[in-house]
N, C-alpha and C positions, 0 to 999 in steps of 0.2 A: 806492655805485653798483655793487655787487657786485664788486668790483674788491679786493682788497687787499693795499696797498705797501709797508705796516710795521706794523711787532711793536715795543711797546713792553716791556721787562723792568723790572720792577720787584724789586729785591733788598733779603728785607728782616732782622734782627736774629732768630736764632732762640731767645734769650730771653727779649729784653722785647719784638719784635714791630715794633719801630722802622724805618721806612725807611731803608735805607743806602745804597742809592743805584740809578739809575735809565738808562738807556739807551736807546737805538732803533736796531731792524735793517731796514734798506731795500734794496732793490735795491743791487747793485754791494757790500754787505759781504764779507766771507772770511771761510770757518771754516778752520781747521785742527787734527785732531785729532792729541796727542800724549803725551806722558807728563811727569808731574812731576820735577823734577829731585832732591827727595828720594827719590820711590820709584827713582828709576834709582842713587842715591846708595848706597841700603839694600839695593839689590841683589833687592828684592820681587818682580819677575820682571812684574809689572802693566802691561801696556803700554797705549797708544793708550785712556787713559780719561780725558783731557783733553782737554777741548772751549775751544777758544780763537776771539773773534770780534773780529774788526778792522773800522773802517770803510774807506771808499772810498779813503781816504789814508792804510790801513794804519795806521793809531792803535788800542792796542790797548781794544776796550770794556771787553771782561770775559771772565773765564777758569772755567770749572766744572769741577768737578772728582765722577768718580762711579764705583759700585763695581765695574762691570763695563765692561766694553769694549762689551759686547752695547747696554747703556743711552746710552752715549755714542755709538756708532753710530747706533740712532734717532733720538737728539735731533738726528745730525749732517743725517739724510737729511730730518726734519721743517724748520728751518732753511734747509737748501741753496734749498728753492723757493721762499722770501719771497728769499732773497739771487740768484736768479737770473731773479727777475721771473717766476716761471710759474702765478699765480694767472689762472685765467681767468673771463671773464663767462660768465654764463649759458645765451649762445649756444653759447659756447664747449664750455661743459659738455658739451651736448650734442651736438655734433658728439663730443667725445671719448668719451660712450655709444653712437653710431651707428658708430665706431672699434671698440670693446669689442665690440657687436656682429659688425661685418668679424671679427673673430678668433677669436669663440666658433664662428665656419661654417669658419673655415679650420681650428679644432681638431677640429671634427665630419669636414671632410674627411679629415683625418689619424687618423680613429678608421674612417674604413671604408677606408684605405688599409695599411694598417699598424698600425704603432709609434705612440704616441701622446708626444709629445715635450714635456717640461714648462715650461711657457710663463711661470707665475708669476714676477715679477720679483723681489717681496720674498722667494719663498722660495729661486729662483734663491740671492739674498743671503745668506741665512740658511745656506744650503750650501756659500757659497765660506768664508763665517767656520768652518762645521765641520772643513773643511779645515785652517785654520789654525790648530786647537787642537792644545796640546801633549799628546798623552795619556802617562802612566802607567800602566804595568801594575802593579795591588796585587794580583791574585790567578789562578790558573788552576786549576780541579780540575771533574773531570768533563765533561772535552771541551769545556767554556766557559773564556774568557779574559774577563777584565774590567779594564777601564783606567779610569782618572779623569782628566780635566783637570784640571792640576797649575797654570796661570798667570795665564787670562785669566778663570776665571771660582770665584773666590776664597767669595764670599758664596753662593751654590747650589749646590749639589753638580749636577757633571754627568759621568754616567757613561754608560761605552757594554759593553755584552757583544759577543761575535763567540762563534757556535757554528755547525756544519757540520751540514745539517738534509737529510735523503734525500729527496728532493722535486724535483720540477720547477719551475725559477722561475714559472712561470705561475700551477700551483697553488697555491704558496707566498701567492705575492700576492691571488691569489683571495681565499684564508682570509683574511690579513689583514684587508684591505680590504673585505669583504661579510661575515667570519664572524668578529669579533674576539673575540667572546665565546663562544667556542668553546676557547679558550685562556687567556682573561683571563677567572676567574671573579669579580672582582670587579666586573664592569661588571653594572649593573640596570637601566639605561636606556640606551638609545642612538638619538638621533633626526636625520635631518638635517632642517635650517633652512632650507637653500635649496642650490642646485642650481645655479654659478656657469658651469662649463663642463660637456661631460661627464664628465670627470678632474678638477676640483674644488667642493669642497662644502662648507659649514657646516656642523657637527654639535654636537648636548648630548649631553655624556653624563655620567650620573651613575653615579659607584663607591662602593660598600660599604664600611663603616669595618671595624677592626677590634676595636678597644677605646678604652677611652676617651681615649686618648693621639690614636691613628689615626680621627677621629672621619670620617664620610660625606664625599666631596668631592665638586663639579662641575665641568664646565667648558663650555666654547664656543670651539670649534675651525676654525680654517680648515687642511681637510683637502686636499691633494694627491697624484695616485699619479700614474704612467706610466713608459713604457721607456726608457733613455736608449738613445742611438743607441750605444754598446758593446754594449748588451745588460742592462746593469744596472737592476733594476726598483729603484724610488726611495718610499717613500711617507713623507710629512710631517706634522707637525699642529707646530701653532702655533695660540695665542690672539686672538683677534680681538675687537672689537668693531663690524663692519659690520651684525651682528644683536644687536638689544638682547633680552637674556634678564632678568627680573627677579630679585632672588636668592633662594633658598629660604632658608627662616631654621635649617631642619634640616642644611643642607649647608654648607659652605666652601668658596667660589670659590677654584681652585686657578689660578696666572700657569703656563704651558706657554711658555717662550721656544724652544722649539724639541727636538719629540722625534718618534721614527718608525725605518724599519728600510729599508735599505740590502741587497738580494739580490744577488748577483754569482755568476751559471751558473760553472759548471764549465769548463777549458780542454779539456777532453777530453769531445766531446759524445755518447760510451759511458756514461761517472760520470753517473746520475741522483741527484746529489745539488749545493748550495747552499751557500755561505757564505751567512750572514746577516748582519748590524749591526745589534743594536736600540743606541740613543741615546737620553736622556732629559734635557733639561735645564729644571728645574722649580721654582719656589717654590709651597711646600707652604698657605704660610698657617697659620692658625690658630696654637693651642700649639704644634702641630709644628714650624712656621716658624719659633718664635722659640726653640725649644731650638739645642744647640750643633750643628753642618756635621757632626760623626761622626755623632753617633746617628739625623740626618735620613737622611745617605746611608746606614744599617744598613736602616734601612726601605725606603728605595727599593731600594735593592739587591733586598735580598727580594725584592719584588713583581716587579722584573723576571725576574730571574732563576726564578722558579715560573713566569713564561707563557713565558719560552723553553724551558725544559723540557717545559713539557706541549705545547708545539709539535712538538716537535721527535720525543717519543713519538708526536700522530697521525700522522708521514707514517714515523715507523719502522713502525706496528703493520700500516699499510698493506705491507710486504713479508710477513704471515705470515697464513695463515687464520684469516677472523676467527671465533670463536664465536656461530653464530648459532642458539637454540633454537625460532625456528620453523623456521629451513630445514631442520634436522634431525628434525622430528617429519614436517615436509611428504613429506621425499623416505623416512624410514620409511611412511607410509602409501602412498607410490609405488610401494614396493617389496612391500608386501605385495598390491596392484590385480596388478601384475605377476605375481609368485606366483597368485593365483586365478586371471588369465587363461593362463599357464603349463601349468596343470591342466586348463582349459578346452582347449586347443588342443590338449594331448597326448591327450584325452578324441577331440575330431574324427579326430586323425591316425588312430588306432586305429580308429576307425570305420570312415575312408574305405579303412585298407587291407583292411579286415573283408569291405566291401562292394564294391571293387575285384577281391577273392578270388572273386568268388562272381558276378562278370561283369556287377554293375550299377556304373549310375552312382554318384558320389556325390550325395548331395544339395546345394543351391547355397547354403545357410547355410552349412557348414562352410565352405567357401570364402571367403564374404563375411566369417567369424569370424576369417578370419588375413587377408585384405587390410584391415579395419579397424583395423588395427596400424600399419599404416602410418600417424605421424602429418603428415610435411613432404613436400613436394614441389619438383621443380628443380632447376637445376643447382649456387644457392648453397648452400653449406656449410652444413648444420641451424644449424649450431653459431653463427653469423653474422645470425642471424635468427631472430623470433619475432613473434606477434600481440602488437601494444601491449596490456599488462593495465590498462585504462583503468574496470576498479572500481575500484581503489585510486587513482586519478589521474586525474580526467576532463578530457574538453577542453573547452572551453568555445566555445557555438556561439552563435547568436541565438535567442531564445525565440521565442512566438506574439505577443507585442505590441512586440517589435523598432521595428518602423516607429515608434512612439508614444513606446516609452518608454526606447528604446536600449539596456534589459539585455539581458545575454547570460546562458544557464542551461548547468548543468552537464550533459552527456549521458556516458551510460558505457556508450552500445552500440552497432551499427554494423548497418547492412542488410546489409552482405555480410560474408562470411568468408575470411578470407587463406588460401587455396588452396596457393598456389607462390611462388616469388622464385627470378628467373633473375639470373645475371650473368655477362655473355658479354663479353672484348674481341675489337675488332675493327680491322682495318687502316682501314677505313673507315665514317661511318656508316651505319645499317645502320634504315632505313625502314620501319613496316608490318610487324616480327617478327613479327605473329600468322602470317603469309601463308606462312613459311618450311613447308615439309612435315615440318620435324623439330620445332615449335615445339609447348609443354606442353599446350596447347590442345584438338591432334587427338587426345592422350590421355586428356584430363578426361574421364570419366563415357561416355555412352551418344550423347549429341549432336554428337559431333563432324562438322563441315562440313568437305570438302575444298576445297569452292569459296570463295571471296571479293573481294567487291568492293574498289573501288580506293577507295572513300570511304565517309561513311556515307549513307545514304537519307535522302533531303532533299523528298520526296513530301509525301502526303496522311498519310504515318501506315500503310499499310497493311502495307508490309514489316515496320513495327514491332508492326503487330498479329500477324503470323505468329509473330514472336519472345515472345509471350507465353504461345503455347501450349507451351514449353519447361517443364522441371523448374527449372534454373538459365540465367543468363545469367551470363558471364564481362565483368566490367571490368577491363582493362587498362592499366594507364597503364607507358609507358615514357619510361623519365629518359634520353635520352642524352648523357652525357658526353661532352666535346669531349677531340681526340687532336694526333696521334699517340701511344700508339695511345689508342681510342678506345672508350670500356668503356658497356654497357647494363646498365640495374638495370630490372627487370621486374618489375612487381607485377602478381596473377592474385587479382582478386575475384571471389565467386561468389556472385551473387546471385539469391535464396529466388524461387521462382514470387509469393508473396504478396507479397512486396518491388512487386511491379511494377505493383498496382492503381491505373489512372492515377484511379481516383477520391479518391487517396487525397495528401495535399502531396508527400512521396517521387517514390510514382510517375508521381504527373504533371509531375513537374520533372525527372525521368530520361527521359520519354515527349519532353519538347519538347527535350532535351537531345539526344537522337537524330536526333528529324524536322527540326527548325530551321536554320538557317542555320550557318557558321562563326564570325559576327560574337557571335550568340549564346551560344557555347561558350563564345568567349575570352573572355568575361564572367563565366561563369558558374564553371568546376572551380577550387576551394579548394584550397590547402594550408596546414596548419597546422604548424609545427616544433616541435620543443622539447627540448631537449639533457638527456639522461637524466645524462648522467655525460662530463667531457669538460674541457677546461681552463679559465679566464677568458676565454682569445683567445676561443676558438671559442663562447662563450655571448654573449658583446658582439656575436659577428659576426655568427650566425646569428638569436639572440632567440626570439623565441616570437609574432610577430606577422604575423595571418595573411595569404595573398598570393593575389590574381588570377592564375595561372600567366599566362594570354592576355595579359594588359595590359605583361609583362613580357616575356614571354622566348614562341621562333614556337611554334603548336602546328600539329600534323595527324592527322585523325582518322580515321577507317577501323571499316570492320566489314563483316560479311556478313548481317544483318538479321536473322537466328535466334538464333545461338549467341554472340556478343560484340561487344563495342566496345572499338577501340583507342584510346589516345590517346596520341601518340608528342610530347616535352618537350621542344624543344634547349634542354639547358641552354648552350651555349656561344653562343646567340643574343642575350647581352646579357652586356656589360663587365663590371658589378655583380659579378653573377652568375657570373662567373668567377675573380673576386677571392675571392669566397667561397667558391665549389667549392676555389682554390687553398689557404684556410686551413685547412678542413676533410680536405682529401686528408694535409695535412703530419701532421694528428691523428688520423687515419681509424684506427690501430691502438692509441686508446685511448679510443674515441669510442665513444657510445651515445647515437643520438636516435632520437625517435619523428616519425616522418610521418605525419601526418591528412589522407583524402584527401575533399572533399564539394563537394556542390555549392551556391553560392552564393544565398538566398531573396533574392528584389527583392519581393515581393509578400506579403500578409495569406494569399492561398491557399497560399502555398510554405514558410507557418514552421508550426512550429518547423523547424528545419534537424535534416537527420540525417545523419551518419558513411556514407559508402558502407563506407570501411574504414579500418584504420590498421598498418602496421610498424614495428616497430623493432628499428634495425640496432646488432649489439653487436658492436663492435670489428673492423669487414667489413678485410679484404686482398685489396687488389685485385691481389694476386700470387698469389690462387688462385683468377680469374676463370677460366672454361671460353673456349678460343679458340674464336672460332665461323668458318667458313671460308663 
């Protein structure tokens, strides 16, 4: 009746096969686990690896006895729930998935809140028993300490290393957890199975032998990571069977009772460096498994100890310039462009004074020879900003058969070109920047407008037809950050006379983007994210999935019908989105993302979609914002 009340054991003769005797565990039995009174006699240190069960009336049924504590534990917590009646029907069942569910949302909430806090209960378990292991230090050399459990777990060897690794826990764990095989060359496979919460998961992964002793291993993992609330990042694996893997006849399924690595930050939050704990407690299988507890732990040793090394060198190598020989060929042929133009301009200068001598003008190329030099513009820092180099890296937009067929295609060009990037604080927010008379605008190029409306022209199109007789049109989008105080990031796109042919998807979806309505906008402006270099926190926060600015967060538009369109962000107009402003602020001085700005196709006339433009900000301080008054 899907219900079940008892377990019958069967115990039988382990030479000739014989039953010897027989038992049933029902509701209301007791287990209690303890130790032998010869091993306490002998003094063998073994504890809590007898398993004792009684019935209802305390009569005792029968006693097992086994090699670890760890095994005796299982059995005990497999057991406890036929002895506590907590088998449920089917109904049941499912209400306890509809549970499971409640809790995978409340960890989701806890992942765009913060800290993500480790929920797992078995391995919760698995980590209070780590605790209670007695370790041994056998060896220290080379800035690693390595310890052995000396009592409870006799028959596997279980070791742990602790090394102090230059790094920030974030990115420590990062690597871990997304790049293991970045340090562990022995992995060849690595796949997850399923996807339990966001912080835990199923994984295969298969490791390289090494000779015929160390033959191919695999395994099937139930993996966990996240923050403990000190601060300590935690990540787990343990073996499971909730995914049935089949077994490869080339590999040896390897038992993982429990291994993973333990980060604990610095008390001094100047030290960007890490204690670590990798831990390993492991049945090897195969030949291995049945040779003698030294020669397995020599092995294991090894392998651990080579990946915490080569750890521990990528985030050292990270403190020293790295060698790279394209960027040195690159920035050689820089400097030799420099050099000819150099010669070039000394060439002009000479000229102009030749010809200044002698009471003419100069001519207006020399001129335009050294303002072309100028490459940035604005009041940000050059050095804080640059045009996303999106050859090497495209973004990924909607194609021409979108609507049909859902792909999206790689684009690696953009209608406009990044002009300027402002970044001003302010006392307060600060509306309509293009409008200021000191703003980058009145200085671009030859077009500059003093006048400007308060909104954008929402007519017939005709204002926007005057704007087409222009060389460029400037798009503006302005992010304002919420304060006190209160800081603007200013992007200045400039876009091509040809950009604007409304005959063409582009420019007729830039043309309605202007004349139409506000409803229509907020529909409409794209942004796409995407963390160039930057910690775990801030990659989980921020993602790479693209967003409706309008549907989220208030916008307001503005322009003067000729020479630009503004569109001013509050970012502080939505909770979310201040959560994530605050994570990224705390990282902002090690941070590198690119921002993709476009407007959104609803229609067969409007695809393929194209890039107005895109930045990206590397490593921006916003304590060398320009105060704007």
């Amino acid at each position: 009746n899907n219900l079940l009340s008892i377990l019958r054991v069967e115990c039988y003769r382990e030479r000739t096969g014989d039953l010897e005797s027989s038992f049933k565990i029902s509701k209301g039995c007791k287990l209690h686990l303890g130790t032998r009174k010869r091993d306490i006699a002998k003094g063998s240190g073994t504890t809590n690896n007898l398993l004792s069960i009684y019935s209802k009336g305390d009569y005792l049924l029968g006693k097992f006895h086994y090699d670890t504590a760890e095994q005796a534990e299982d059995w005990y917590h497999v057991l406890q729930d036929i002895c506590d009646g907590n088998f449920k029907t089917e109904h049941e069942k499912k209400e306890n998935v509809d549970e499971e569910k409640k809790e995978e949302d409340e960890v989701e909430k806890k992942v765009n809140k913060g800290p993500v806090f480790l929920t797992n209960k078995d391995i919760e378990r698995k980590l209070q028993l780590a605790n209670n292991l007695d370790w041994e230090t056998i060896g220290v050399s080379n800035g690693l300490r390595v310890e052995r459990e000396c009592k409870l777990t006799k028959l596997y060897p279980c070791l742990k290393i602790s090394c102090e690794i230059p790094g920030e826990a974030d990115d420590i764990m990062d690597l871990i957890v997304n790049h293991p095989e970045a340090y562990d060359a022995a992995i060849t496979k690595r796949e997850t199975l399923k996807e339990i919460t966001p912080h835990c998961s199923i994984e295969y992964v298969q490791r390289k032998g090494t000779d015929w002793l160390v033959r191919p291993r695999d395994a099937v993992t139930m993996r966990t990571w996240g923050c403990l609330s000190n601060g300590i990042r935690v990540v787990t694996h343990q073996s499971t069977s909730l995914v049935n893997v089949d077994p490869d006849p080339n590999f040896v399924r390897m038992k993982i009772y429990l291994s993973g690595a333990a980060i604990t930050p610095s008390l001094d939050p100047s030290l960007k460096s890490c204690m670590v704990h990798f831990m390993l407690h492991t049945n090897m299988n195969g030949v291995l498994g049945m040779l003698p507890r030294i020669v397995v732990q020599r092995v294991i040793l090894n392998q651990i100890t080579f990946n915490v090394l080569t750890l521990r060198d990528i985030f050292a190598a990270k403190r020293f310039v790295q060698l790279d020989y394209d960027q040195i060929l690159n920035e050689m042929r820089v400097q030799n462009t420099a050099i000819n133009n150099a010669t070039s301009i000394s060439k002009y200068k000479s000229m102009k004074q030749i010809v200044e001598k002698q009471g003419e003008k100069a001519p207006v190329g020399e001129d335009a020879c050294l303002t072309s030099m100028k490459s940035k513009s604005g009041s940000m820092d050059p050095s804080f900003w640059t045009e996303t180099p999106i050859q090497q890296k495209p973004f990924m937009v909607r194609g021409k058969n979108y609507l049909n067929d859902r792909i999206k295609i790689e684009t690696n060009h953009t209608a406009a070109k990044l002009v300027a990037v402002d970044m001003f604080e302010t006392q307060d927010r600060v509306d309509h920047i293009a409008s200021r008379a000191d703003n980058f605008r009145h200085t671009y190029g030859k077009k500059a407008n003093s006048t400007s409306s308060s909104s954008l022209p929402t007519d017939d199109g005709s204002q926007w037809s005057r704007q087409l007789t222009n060389e460029e049109v400037l798009f503006i989008v302005h992010f304002q950050v919420p304060g006190p105080p209160y800081y603007s990031l200013v992007l200045y796109f400039a876009l091509e006379h040809e950009k604007l042919d409304p005959e063409k998807p582009f420019g007729k979806l830039l043309e309605d983007f202007v004349t139409k309505d506000d409803e229509y906008r907020h529909n409409r402006l794209k942004l796409i994210p995407r963390v160039v270099e930057g910690s775990w926190v801030v990659k989980k926060t921020v993602g790479e999935t693209p967003a409706i600015l309008g549907k989220k967060l208030d916008q307001r538009y503005y322009g003067d019908g000729e020479s630009y369109v503004e569109v001013d962000v509050d970012v502080g107009s939505s909770v979310i989105a201040r959560r994530i402003l605050g994570v990224v602020k705390g990282y902002a001085k090690t941070l590198a993302i690119d921002l993709a700005i476009l407007l959104e196709g609803h229609e067969e006339s409007e695809l393929p979609e194209v890039l107005i433009g895109s930045v990206r900000l590397i490593h921006p301080d916003l304590s060398k914002a320009v105060t704007l008054i």
